[in-house]
N, C-alpha and C positions, 0 to 999 in steps of 0.2 A: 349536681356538683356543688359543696361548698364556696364560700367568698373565696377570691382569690388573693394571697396577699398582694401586695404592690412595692416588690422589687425586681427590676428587669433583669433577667438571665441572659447571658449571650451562652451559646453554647459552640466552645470553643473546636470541639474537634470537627465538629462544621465549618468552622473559620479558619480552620487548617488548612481543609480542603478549599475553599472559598479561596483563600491567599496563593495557595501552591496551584491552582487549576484555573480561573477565572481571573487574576487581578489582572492580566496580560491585554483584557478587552477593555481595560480602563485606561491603558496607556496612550499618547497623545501621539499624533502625525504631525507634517508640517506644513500643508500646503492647501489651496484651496478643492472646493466642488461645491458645481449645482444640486448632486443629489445629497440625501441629509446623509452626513458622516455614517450617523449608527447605522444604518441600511447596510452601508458598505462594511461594516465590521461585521455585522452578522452572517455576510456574504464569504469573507473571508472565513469566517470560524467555521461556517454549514462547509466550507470546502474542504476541510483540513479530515473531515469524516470520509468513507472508501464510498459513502453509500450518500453522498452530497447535502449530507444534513436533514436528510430526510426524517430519520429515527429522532432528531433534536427538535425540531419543527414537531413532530408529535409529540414528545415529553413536554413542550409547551402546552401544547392543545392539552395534553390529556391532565395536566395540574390546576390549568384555568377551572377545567371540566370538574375537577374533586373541589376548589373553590367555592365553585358554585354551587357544588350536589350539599357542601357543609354550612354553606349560608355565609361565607365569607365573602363572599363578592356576589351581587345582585343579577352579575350579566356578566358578558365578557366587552362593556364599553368605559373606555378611558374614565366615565363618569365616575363608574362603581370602585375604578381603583383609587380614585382621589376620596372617595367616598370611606372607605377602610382610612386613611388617616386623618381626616379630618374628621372623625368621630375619634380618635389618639387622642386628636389636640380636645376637645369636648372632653374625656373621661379620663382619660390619665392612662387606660391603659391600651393596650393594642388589638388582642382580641377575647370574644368569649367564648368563643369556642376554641378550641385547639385544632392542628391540621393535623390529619392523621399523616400524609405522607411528604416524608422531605423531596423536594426537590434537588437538592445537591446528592443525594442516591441515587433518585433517579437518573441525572446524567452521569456518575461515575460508572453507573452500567452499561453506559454505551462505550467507555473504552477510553485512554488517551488519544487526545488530539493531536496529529502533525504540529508542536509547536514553529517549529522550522521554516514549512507551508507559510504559519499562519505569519508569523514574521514577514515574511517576503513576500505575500499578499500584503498585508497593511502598511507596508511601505512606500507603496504606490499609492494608497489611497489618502487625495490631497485632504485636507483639514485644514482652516482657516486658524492663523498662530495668533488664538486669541485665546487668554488665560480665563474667559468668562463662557466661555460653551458651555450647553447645559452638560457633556458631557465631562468637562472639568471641573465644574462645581459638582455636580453629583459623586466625583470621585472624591471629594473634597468631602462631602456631606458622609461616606463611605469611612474614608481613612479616619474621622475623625470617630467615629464609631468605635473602630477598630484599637486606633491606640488608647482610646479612657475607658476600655473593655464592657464597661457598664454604660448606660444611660437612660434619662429619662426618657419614656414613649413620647411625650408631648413634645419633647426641642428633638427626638429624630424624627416624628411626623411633618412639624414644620420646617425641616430642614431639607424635607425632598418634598415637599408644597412649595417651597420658595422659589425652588428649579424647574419641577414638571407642570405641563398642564395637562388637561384632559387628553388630547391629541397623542401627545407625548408617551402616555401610558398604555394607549394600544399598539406601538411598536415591539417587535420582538426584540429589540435591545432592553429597553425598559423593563419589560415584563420579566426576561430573565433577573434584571438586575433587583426588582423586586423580590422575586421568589428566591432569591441567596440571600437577598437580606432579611425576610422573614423567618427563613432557616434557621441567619444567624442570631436573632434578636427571639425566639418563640423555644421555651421548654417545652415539648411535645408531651402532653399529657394531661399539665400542670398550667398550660398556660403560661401569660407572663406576670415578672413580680415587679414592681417598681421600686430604681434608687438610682442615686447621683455618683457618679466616679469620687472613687476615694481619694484620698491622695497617698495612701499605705494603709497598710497592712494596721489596725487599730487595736488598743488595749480592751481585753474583754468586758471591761468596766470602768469609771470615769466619771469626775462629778462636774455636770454639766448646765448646773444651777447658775452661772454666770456665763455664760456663752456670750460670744458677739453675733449679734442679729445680724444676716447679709440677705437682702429682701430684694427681687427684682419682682416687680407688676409687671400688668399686663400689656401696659404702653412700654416695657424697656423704660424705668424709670429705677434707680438705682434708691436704697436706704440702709441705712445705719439704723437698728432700734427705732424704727419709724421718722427719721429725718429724713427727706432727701441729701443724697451726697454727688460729688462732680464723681464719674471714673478716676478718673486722674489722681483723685484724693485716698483711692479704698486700701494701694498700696501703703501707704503710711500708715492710714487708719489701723492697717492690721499688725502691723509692725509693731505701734504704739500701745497698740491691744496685749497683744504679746508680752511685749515687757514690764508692762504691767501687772500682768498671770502669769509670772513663767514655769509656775508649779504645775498648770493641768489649763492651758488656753485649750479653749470650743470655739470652732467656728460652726456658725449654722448658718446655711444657705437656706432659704426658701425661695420657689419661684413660682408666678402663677401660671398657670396650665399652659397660658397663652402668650409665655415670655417667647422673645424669637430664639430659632435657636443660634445663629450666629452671637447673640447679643450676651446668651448665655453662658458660651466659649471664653468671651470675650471675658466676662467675668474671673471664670475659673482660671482663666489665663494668671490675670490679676490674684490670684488668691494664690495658684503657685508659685510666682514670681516675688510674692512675699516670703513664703514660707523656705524660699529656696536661700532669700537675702538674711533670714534671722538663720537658718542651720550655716551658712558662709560664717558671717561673722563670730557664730560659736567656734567653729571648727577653727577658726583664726584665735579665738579664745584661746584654744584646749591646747592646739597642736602646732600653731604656727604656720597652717597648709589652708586652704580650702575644702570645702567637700570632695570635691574632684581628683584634688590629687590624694587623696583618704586611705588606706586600705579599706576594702569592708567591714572586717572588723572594728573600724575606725568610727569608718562611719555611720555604724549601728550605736555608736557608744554615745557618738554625738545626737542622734537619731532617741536617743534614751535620756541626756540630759536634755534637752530640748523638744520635748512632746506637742504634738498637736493635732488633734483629733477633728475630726468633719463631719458634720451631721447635715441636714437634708431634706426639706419635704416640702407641701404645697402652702401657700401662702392660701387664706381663707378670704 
């Protein structure tokens, strides 16, 4: 098999299913217990089957088992799952092999679940009203997947490295929640490709000889065109950037393999939160409204007088 390029694919009608079938076991309880939360979720979901989860328990076993037979997981011990991404954050990309069989197929074949059931089973099961479980930051690490539809392998490796540990990943909550997200992050076939969330939909071509340099290392240290800068600072930087290009502004992010991935959010946060502040004050320009209250067609117009394109790659 040829190089792979390196832009990440999600594959969405996987995440369809993912969204419409599974986000329900990410949802939050309110109250305490001795035994670990996800045990008790998974006890709930095995219920909600006529045959007590029996068939779901082996579509585990039997995807660890094709893992293993394709060289993507070493064993079936927590080690080797941490092992799969922290060789992400090493290479940039996910896997080298491709998995031949989806998971999220495999359980659509066994049928809808008793939502209902599983409702009024996990209602009873107490969970501690703490916004830091690893089951709420992993949902956390999930959604944020989910809405910037793309993402680099390395800030989502490190982002379910920062929640799990070894122990963690041989639970049948884990494992399921891995095998969706490998689903949804892996082109079957092709492997994956690596790139950063856009922030729209970009002009086919674009001269990007002047770009603004936005650089995070590997300590989470923030630069401009190799300065360090405060956070605090990058919003204006880019603002001022801006209005100074306002024929054709580049942003280009690089980040090194090994940026966190909170820290990397954190960023883009900041790069949206500009780009959102220069299309406001156009639209206030143009029309006297905000973006918001815009029509679409409005707001494409404003979207066209005020361009800004994103680019993206690793820092060397």
């Amino acid at each position: 098999m040829g190089k792979r390029s390196s832009i990440l694919c999600i594959n969405f009608e996987t995440m369809k299913i993912f969204n419409a079938f599974f986000l329900f076991v990410i949802t939050t309880s309110c109250v305490e217990s001795q035994e670990r939360v996800e045990d008790q979720v998974m006890d709930c979901l095995y219920a909600t089957y006529d045959d007590g989860g029996k068939a779901f328990r082996e579509a585990l076993i039997d995807h660890e088992t094709d893992l293993i037979t394709e060289n993507v997981l070493a064993d079936g011990s927590g080690k080797s799952y941490r092992v799969i991404f922290e060789n992400v954050v090493k290479t940039g990309d996910f896997l080298s092999t491709p998995i031949t069989n989806s998971f999220s197929e495999r359980i659509m074949e066994l049928g809808q679940p008793d939502l209902v059931r599983f409702q009024e089973c996990e209602d009873a099961i107490v969970e501690p009203n703490n916004p830091n479980t690893k089951r709420k930051q992993l949902g956390k690490v999930l959604d944020s997947i989910m809405s910037l539809r793309d993402m680099n392998p390395s800030l989502v490796a490190n982002g379910i490295l920062s929640v799990l540990d070894e122990s963690d990943f041989e639970m049948d909550y884990y494992k399921m929640m891995i095998y969706f997200t490998l689903d949804n992050v892996l082109d079957k076939g092709s492997g994956i490709a690596r790139s950063l969330p856009s922030l729209e939909e970009q002009e086919a071509s674009y001269d990007a000889s002047n770009a603004l340099e936005i650089q995070i290392d590997e300590t989470n240290k923030l630069f401009l065109y190799d300065e360090e800068i405060e956070l605090s600072k990058l919003k204006g930087k880019i603002i001022d950037y801006v209005k100074e290009n306002p024929s054709e502004p580049v942003l280009r992010i690089s980040n090194h393999r090994l940026t966190s991935y909170g820290f990397y959010i954190t960023v883009q946060n900041e790069v949206i939160a500009a780009k959102n502040a220069i299309r406001d004050e156009g639209a206030l320009t143009l029309y006297g409204k905000p973006m918001e209250q815009l029509s679409d067609s409005l707001q494409r117009e404003v979207k066209k007088r005020y361009p800004i394109h994103l680019e993206e790659g690793e820092m060397e």
